[in-house]
N, C-alpha and C positions, 0 to 999 in steps of 0.2 A: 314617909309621907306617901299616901296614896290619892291618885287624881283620882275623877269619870273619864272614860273614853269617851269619845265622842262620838264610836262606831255603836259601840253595843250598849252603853251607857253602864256598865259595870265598873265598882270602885278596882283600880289597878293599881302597879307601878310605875312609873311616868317612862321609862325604855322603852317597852313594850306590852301590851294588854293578855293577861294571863287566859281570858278567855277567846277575845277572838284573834290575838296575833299580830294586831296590824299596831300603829305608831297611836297611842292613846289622843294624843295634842294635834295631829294633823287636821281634823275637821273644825278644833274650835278655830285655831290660828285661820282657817280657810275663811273664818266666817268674821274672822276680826275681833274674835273673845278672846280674855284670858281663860287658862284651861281651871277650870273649877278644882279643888282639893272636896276629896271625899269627907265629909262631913257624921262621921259616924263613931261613936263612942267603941275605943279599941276594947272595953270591960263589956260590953254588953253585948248581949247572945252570943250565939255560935262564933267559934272562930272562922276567918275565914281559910279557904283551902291557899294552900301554897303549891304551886303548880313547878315549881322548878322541884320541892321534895318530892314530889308523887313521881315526875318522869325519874328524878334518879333512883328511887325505891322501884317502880319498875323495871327500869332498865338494869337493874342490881338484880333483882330479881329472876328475868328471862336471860342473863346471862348465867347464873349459877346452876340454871335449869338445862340449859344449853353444855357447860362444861360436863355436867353430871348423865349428859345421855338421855335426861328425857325431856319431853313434849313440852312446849312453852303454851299449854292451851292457860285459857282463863282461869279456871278452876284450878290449876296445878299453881298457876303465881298466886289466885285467892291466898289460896292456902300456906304459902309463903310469906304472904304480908299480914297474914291474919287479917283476912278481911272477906264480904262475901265476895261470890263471885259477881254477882248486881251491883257490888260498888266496884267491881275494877272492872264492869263494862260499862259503866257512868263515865270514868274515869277516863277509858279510853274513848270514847264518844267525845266528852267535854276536852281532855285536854292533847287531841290526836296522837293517840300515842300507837 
């Protein structure tokens, strides 16, 4: 089940908001709402990102890079996750990494 936040208004997981961090339910409960469930068809379009895979493929990532002697730059984990380097500087922007 995924709610809205109440901060960012992004569909999440009710523990914690994948995008901005903070307790999804804390604003509506402030306001005397129930917390809404995201209302959106799991088959249609894009899937969305999963933020707890990204930080451990990352961090899987710059540790092997790290063990191996070299550089943890952007471009070096791109290349390790198969991906560009503009999506794993998305990535680190969007999910602070």
């Amino acid at each position: 089940m995924r709610v809205v936040c109440g901060w960012c208004h992004h569909p999440t997981v009710p523990e914690c908001c994948d995008y901005c961090g903070r307790s999804p339910a804390v604003p509506w409960l402030q306001r005397g709402q129930a917390v809404p469930v995201a209302d959106h068809d799991a088959g249609a379009g894009r899937p969305a990102l999963d933020a707890r895979e990204i930080r451990l493929a990352y961090d899987e990532a710059k540790a092997q890079l790290a063990a191996s002697g070299h550089e943890t730059t952007v471009e070096a984990i791109a290349e390790l996750l198969d991906r560009s380097p503009r999506t794993v500087r998305a990535w680190r922007q969007r999910f602070a990494l």
